[in-house]
C-alpha positions in Angstrom: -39.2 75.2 80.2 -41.5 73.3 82.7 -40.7 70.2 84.5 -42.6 68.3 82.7 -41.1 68.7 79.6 -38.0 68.0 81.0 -38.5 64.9 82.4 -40.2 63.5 79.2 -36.7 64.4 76.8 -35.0 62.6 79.8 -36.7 59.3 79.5 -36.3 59.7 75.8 -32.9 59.8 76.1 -33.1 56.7 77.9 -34.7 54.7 75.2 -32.5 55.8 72.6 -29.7 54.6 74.1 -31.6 51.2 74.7 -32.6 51.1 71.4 -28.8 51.4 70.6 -28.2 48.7 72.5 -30.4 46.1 71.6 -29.1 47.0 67.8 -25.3 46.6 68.6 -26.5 43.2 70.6 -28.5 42.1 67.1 -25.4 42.9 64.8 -22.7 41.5 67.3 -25.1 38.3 67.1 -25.9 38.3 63.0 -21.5 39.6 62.8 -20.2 36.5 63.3 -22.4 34.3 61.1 -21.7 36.1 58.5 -18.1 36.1 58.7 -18.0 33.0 59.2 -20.3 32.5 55.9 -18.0 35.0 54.2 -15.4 32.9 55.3 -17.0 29.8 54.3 -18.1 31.5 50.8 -14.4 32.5 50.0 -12.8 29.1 51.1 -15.5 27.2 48.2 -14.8 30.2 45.9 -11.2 28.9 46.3 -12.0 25.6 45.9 -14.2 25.9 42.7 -11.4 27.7 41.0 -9.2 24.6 42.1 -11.7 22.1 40.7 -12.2 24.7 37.5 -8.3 24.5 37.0 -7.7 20.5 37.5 -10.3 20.5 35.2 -8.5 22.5 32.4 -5.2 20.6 32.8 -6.7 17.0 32.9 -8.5 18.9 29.6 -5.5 19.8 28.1 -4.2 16.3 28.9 -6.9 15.3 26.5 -5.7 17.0 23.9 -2.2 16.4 24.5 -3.2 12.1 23.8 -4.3 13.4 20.3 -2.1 15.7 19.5 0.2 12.4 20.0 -2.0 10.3 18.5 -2.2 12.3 15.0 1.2 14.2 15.2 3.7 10.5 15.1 3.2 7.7 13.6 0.3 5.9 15.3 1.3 3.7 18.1 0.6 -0.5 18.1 -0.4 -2.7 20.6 0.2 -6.3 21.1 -3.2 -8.7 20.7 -2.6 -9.7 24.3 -2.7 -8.2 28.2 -4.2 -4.5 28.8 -2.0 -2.6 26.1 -1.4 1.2 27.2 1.1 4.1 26.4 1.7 6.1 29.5 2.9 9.6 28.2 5.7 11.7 30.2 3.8 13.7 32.9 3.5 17.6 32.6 4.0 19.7 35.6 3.0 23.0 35.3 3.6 26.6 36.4 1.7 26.2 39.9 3.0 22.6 39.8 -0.1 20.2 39.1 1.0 17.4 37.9 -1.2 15.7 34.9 -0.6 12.0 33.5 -2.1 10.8 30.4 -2.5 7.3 29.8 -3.4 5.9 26.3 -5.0 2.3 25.5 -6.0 0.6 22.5 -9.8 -0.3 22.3 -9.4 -4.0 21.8 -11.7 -5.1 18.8 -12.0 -1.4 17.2 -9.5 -0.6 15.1 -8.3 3.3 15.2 -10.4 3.5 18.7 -8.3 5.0 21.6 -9.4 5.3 25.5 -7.2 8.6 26.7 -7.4 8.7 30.6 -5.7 12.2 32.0 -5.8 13.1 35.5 -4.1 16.1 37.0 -3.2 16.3 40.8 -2.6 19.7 42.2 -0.3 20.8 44.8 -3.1 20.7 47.4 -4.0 16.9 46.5 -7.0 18.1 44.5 -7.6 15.3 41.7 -9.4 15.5 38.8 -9.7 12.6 35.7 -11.2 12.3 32.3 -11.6 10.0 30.4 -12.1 10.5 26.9 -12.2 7.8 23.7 -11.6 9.0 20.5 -11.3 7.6 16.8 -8.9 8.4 14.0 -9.7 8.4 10.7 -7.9 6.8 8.5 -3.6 5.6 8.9 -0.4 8.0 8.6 -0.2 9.3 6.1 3.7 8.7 3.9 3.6 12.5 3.5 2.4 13.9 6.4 5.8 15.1 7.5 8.1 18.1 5.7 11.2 15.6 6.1 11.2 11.6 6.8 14.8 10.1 7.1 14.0 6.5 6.4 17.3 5.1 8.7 20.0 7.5 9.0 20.7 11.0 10.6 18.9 14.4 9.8 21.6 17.4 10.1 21.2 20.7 10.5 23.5 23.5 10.8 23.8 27.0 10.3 20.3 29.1 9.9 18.5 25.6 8.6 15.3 25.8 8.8 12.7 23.1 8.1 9.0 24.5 8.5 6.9 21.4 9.3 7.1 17.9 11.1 10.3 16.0 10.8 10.5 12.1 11.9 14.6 11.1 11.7 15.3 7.7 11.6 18.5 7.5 13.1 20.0 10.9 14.8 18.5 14.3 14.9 21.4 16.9 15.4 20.9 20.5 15.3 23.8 22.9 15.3 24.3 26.7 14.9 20.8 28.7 15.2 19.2 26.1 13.0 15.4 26.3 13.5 12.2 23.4 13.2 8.7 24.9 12.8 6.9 22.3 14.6 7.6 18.7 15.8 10.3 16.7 15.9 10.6 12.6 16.6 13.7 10.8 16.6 15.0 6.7 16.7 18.5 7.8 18.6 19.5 10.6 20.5 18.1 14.0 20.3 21.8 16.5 20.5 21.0 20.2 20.5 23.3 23.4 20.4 22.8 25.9 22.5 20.8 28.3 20.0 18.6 26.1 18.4 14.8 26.4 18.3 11.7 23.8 17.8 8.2 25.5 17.9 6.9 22.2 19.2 7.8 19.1 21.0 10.6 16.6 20.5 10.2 12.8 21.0 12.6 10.3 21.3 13.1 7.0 22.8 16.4 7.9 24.1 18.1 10.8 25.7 18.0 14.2 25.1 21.3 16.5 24.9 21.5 20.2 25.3 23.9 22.6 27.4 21.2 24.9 27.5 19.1 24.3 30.8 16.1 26.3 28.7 16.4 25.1 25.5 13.8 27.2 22.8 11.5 23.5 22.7 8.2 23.6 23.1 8.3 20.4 25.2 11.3 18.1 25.9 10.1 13.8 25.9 13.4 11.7 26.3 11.9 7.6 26.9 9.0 8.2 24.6 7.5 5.2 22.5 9.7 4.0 19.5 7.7 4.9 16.6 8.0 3.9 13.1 6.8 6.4 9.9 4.1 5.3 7.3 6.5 4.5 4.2 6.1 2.7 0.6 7.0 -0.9 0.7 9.1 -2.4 -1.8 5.8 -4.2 -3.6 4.4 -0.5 -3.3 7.3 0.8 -5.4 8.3 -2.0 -7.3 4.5 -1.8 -8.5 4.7 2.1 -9.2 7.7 1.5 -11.4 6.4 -1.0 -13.3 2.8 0.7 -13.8 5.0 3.7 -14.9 6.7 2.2 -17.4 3.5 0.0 -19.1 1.5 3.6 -19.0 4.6 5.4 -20.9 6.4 3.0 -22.9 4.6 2.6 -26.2 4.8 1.1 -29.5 4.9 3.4 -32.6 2.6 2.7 -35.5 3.7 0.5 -38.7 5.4 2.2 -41.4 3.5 2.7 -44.5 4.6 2.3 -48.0 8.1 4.8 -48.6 7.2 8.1 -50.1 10.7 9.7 -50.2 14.4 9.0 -49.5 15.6 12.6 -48.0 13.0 14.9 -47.7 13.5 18.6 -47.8 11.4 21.7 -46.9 13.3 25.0 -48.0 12.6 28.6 -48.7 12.5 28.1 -52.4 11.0 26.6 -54.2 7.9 27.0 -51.5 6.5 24.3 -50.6 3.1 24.2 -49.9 1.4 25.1 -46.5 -0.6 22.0 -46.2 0.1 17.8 -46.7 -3.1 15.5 -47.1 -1.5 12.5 -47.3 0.7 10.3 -44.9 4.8 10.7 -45.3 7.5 7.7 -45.1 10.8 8.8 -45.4 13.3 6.5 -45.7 16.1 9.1 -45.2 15.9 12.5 -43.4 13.5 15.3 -43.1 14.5 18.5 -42.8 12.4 21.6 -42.5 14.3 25.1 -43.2 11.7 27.2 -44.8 9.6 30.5 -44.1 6.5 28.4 -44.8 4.0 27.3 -41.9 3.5 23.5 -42.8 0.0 21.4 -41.4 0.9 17.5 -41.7 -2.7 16.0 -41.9 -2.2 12.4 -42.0 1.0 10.1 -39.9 4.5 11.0 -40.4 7.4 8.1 -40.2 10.4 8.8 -40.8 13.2 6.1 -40.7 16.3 8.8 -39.9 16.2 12.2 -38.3 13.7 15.3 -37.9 15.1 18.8 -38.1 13.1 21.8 -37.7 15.0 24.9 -38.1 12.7 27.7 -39.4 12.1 31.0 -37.7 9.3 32.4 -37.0 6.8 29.7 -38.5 4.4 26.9 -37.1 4.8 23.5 -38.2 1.6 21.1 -37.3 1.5 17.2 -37.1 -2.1 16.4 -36.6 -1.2 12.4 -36.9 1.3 10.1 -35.3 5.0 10.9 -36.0 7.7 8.5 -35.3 11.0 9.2 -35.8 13.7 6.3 -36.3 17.0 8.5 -35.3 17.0 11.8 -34.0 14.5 15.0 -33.6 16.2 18.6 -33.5 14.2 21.6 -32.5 16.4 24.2 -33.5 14.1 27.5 -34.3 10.5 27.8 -34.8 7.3 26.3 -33.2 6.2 22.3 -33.7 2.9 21.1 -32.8 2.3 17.5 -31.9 -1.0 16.9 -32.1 -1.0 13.3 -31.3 1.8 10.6 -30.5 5.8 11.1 -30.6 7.8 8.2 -30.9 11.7 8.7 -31.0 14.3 6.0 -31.3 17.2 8.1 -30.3 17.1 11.8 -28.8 15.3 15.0 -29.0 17.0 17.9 -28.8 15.3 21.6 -28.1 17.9 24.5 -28.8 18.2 27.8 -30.5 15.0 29.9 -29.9 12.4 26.9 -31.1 9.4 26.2 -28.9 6.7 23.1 -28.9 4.4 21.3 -27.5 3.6 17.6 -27.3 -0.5 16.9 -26.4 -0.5 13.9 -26.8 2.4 10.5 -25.7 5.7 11.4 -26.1 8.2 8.5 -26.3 11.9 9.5 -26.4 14.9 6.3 -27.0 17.8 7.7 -25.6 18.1 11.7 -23.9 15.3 14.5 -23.8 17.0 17.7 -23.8 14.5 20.7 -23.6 17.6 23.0 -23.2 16.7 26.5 -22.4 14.0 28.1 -24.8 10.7 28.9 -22.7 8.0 26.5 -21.5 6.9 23.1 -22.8 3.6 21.7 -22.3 3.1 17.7 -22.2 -0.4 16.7 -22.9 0.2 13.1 -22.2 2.8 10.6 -20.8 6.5 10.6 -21.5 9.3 7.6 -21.5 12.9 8.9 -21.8 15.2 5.8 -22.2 18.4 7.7 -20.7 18.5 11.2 -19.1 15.8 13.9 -19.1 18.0 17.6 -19.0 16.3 21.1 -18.9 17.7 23.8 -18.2 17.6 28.0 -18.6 14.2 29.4 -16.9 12.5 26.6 -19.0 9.0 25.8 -17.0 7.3 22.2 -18.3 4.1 21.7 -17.8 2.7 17.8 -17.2 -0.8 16.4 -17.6 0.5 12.6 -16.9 2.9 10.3 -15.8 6.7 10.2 -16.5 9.3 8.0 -16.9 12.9 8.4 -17.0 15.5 5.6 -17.3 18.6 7.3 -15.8 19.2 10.7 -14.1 16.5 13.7 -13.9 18.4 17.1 -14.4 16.7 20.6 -13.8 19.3 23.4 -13.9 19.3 27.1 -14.3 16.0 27.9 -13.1 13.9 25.3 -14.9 11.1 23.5 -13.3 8.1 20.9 -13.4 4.3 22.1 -12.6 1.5 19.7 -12.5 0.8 16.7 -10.2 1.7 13.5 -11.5 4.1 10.7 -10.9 7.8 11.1 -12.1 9.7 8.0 -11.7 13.5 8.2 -12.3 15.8 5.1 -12.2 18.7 7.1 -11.5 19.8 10.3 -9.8 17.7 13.7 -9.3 18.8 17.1 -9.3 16.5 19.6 -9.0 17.4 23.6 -9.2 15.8 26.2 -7.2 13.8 27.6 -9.6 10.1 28.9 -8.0 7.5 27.8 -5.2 4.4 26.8 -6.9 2.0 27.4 -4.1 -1.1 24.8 -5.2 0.0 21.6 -3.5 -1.9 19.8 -6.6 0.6 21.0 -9.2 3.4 19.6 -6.8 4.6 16.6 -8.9 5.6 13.1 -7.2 9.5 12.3 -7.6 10.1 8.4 -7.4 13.9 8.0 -7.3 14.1 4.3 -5.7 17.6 3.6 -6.4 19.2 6.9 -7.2 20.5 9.9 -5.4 19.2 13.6 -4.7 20.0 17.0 -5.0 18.7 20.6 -4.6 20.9 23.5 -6.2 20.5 27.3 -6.4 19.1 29.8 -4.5 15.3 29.4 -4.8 12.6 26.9 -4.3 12.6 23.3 -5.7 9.1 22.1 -6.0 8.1 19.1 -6.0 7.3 15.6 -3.4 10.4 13.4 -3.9 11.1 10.0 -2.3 14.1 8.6 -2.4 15.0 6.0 -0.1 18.7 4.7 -0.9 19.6 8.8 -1.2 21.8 10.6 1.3 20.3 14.2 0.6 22.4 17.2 1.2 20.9 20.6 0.9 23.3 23.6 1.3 23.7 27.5 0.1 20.3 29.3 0.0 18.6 25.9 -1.5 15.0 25.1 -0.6 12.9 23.0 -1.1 9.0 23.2 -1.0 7.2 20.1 -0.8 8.7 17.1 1.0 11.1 14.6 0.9 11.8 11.4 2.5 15.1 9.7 2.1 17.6 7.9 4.1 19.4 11.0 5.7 19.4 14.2 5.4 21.6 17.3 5.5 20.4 21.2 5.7 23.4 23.4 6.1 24.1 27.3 5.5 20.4 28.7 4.8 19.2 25.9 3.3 15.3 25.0 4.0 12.6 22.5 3.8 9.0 23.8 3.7 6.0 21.1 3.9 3.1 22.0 1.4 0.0 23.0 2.8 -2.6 21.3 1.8 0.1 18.6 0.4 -1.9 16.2 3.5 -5.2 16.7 1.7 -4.0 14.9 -1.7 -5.4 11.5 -2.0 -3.6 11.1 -5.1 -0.3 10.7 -3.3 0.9 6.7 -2.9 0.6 6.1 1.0 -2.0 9.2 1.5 -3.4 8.8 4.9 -7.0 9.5 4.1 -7.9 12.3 6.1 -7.1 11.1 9.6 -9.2 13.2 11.3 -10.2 12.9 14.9 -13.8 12.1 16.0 -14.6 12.4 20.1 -17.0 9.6 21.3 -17.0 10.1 24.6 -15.9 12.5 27.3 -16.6 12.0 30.6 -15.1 14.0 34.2 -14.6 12.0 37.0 
């Protein structure tokens, strides 16, 4: 190798390592810049995420103001000053803190201003502001159990599946459970075990020895609240709309045609009468001839059908001065039933009534099968079914004393019942269309579930002290002045029961409509 050579690798070994240098010098100067950018990036990465969470819990503030708004009874404001519900602050897991404030929009009725800010632990703030409308009130039956002004107990495995409001005390013993939200005048006092799936309000305190109770969220010192209900005028004008609709006067008696009259096996009689029938006396049908009436029946005593396996047809109006006994066979009332005393179904007979039915004294559909009403009914006294008798209703009721369904009987179709006196309904079966739920008015009398099934039906009954016990349940909803579950006894709100408009008191939709929303 020459020289030369030599000393030319030499010098290139000398500009490498310059090279190097000026490189380490470039990447020691561009280094800490971008550290310090990295540093910078991470620190507003952090801080987005912050903003991004304060965000979501002042959000969820939001939606806690209407979850109040439509879950209770909705608050009211006085006229005067800057009216505003503040709402019990939520602190959450990484301990932000978020306050909701509700106000009335003076002037606009059903307009609220919701204002939630959350604060988090590193003094990051974030507000919204949101206003909102309701549609439509409260609806009376928007809750699975209303106790108008005394206590709602509940002991054993209880279970009410739905919102309860409790006028006076909520207690909850045993493992008794609430599937959703509970409000209540007086103290909240729960055992150890108990459970609500969703919040519990109450103006006052709070009791549980459990530090961790199974709530969903615990608000002692909320607002007093007061449930949608029926005014007196509101009842006292359902009653007497009842009673014009049902109670019904029977058509004049034509000339008398008999004294007794008498349908037997022999001699046959025939299958079909043109003519109208007054009987001064009795009929009696016993024969194995199906009979078509064609014209209007009066009779000034009783009516007995007791004749297997045949049909007997009143195409006109039948009134019947005394008695009526269904005893065997099938009657057909084509039009109007007017009955000075009672009517009695027994034996194996069956009927059905498609046009008004209006009974003097006691209708007793004892225990043969279903009954169909095609119009409205007036019982003077007491209205008694009982076996697995199922009665179907295309109108209103009314009944003058006491409402009895035992065995496993039952009413399907939804219309207004109004009893004067007391209910008791059996646990019979859980007719699932909330439209065939019918409407129980008791206003003065008392109220009571028996069996082991499900009672159907919307009662209220606001003088009634209801206790529900056993393996009773009731599907539908009640409101009355207190109420007790115990054993396995249950309550089980409708669905779709808030979407009837039929209901007296129905709240109309109440839906929620955001107008504005605005971060700040």
């Amino acid at each position: 190798m020459d020289v030369l050579h030599v000393t030319r690798m030499k010098r290139e070994r000398g500009a490498s390592l310059l090279l190097a240098l000026v490189m380490l010098a470039v990447g020691a100067l561009i280094l800490v810049p971008l550290l310090s950018f990295m540093a910078s990036g991470l620190k507003i990465t952090g801080q987005v995420e912050n903003n991004v969470a304060n965000t979501y819990a002042a959000d969820a503030g939001i939606e806690r103001g209407i979850f109040y708004l439509t879950s209770v009874e909705r608050p009211t404001f006085d006229d005067g000053g800057t009216p505003q519900i503040p709402l019990s602050p939520i602190t959450q897991d990484d301990g932000t803190v978020v306050n909701v404030i509700l106000n009335a929009v003076a002037g606009q009725t059903g307009v609220y201003k919701l204002t939630s800010t959350s604060t988090s632990p590193a003094g990051i703030i974030r507000t919204i502001v949101a206003f909102v409308e309701l549609a439509g009130t409260g609806g009376v039956f928007d809750n699975a159990i209303i106790s108008l002004d005394g206590d709602v107990y509940m002991s054993g495995s209880a279970k009410v599946i739905g919102d309860i409001y409790c006028g006076g005390s909520l207690v909850m013993d045993g493992s008794s459970i609430i599937n959703g939200n509970a409000y209540s005048d007086d103290a909240i006092n729960l055992a150890w075990s108990v459970t609500i799936s969703g919040d519990a309000f109450t103006p006052e305190e709070i009791v549980s020895p459990n530090p961790n109770p199974a709530i969903g969220g615990l608000y002692p010192g909320a607002p007093t609240q007061e449930p949608a209900t029926l005014t007196d005028d509101e009842i006292d004008g359902i009653v007497a709309d009842t009673l014009a609709e049902t109670n019904f006067t029977h058509i004049s008696a034509g000339p008398a045609t008999d004294t007794n009259l008498t349908f037997s096996y022999y001699p046959a009689p025939s299958s079909t009468y043109t003519s109208a029938i007054h009987a001064t006396g009795n009929m009696n049908i016993s024969t194995g001839t199906s009979i078509t009436f064609k014209q209007a029946v009066f009779i000034d005593g009783d009516l007995t059908i007791n004749s297997s396996n045949c049909t007997f047809i009143f195409e006109g109006p039948v009134v019947v001065g005394g008695k009526v006994n269904l005893q065997n066979g099938n009657a057909v009332f084509k039009s109007s039933l007017w009955v000075g005393n009672d009517l009695v179904r027994g034996g194996s007979a069956t009927a059905s009534f498609e046009s008004a039915v209006r009974i003097g004294r006691d209708l007793n559909l004892g225990s043969g099968g279903g009954v169909t009403f095609g119009g409205t009914i007036y019982v003077g006294r007491d209205f008694l079914c009982s076996g697995a008798s199922s009665i179907y209703i295309s109108d209103d009721i009314y009944v003058g004393r006491n409402l009895t369904l035992s065995g496993s009987s039952y009413i399907v179709g939804g219309q207004t019942v109004v009893v004067l006196g007391d209910v008791d309904l059996s646990g019979a079966t859980k007719i699932t269309d909330a439209g065939q739920l019918p409407f129980i008015l008791a206003p003065n009398g008392d109220f009571d579930i028996s069996g082991s099934g499900y009672a159907s039906a919307v009662v209220y009954a606001p003088e009634a002290d209801v206790s529900i016990s056993g393996a009773a349940k009731l599907y539908g909803a009640v409101i009355s002045n207190s109420i007790t579950l115990t054993g396995s006894a249950s309550v089980e709100y409708a669905a779709g029961l808030d979407g009837r408009d039929d209901l007296p008191g129905s709240s109309g939709g109440g839906a929620v409509s955001i107008l504005t929303w605005d971060i700040r």
